[in-house]
C-alpha positions as CSV (number, residue, x, y, z in Angstrom):
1,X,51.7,124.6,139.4
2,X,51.9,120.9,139.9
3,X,53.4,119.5,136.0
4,X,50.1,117.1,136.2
5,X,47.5,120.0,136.4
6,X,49.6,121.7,133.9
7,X,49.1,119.2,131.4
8,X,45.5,118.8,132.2
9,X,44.8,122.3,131.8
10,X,46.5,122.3,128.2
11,X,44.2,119.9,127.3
12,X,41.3,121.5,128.8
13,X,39.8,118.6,130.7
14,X,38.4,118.4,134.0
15,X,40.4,115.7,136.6
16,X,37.5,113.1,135.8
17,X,37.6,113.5,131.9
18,X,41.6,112.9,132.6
19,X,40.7,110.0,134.6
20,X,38.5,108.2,132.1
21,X,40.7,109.0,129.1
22,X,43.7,107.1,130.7
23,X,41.4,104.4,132.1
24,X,41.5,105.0,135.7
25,X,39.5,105.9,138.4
26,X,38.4,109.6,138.7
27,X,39.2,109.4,143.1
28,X,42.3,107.8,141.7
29,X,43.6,110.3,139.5
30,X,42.6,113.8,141.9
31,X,44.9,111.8,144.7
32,X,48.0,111.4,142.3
33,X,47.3,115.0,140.3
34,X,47.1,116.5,144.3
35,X,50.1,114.8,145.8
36,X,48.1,112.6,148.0
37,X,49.1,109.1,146.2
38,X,52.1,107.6,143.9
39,X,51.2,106.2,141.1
40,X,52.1,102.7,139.5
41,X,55.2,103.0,136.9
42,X,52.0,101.7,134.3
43,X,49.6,104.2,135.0
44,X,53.0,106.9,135.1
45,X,53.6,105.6,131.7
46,X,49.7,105.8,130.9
47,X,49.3,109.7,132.1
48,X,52.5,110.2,130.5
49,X,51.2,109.1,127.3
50,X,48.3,110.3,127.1
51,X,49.7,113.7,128.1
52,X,51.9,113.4,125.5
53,X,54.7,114.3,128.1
54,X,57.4,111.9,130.1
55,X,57.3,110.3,132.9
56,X,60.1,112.4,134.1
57,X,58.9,115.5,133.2
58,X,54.9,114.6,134.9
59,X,56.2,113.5,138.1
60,X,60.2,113.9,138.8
61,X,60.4,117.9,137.8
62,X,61.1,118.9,141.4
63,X,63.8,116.2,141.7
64,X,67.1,118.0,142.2
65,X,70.2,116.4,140.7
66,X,73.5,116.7,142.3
């Protein structure tokens, strides 16, 4: 499952209750939470916050290091 969705469902908030919590739009936040747009290193550190996760661990998981 997709870290993003992860963290949302902990919290037990719909993608637009996520969206207005972190002060961004709800189209906004479905395209970064589904893949379908990066997101700005603010509004990374924003989610991150407010997920109380990091940046890292919301949207670099999959990242392999060598």
């Amino acid at each position: 499952m997709n870290p993003i969705r992860k963290a949302r469902m902990k919290k037990k908030m719909t993608q637009e209750e996520a969206a207005k919590s972190i002060g961004i739009s709800y189209s906004m936040y479905a395209k970064i939470e589904n893949g379908n747009r990066g997101a700005s290193q603010k509004t990374m550190k924003r989610m991150a916050d407010f997920f109380g996760e990091s940046v890292d661990a919301l949207f670099f998981e999959d990242i392999v290091h060598i």
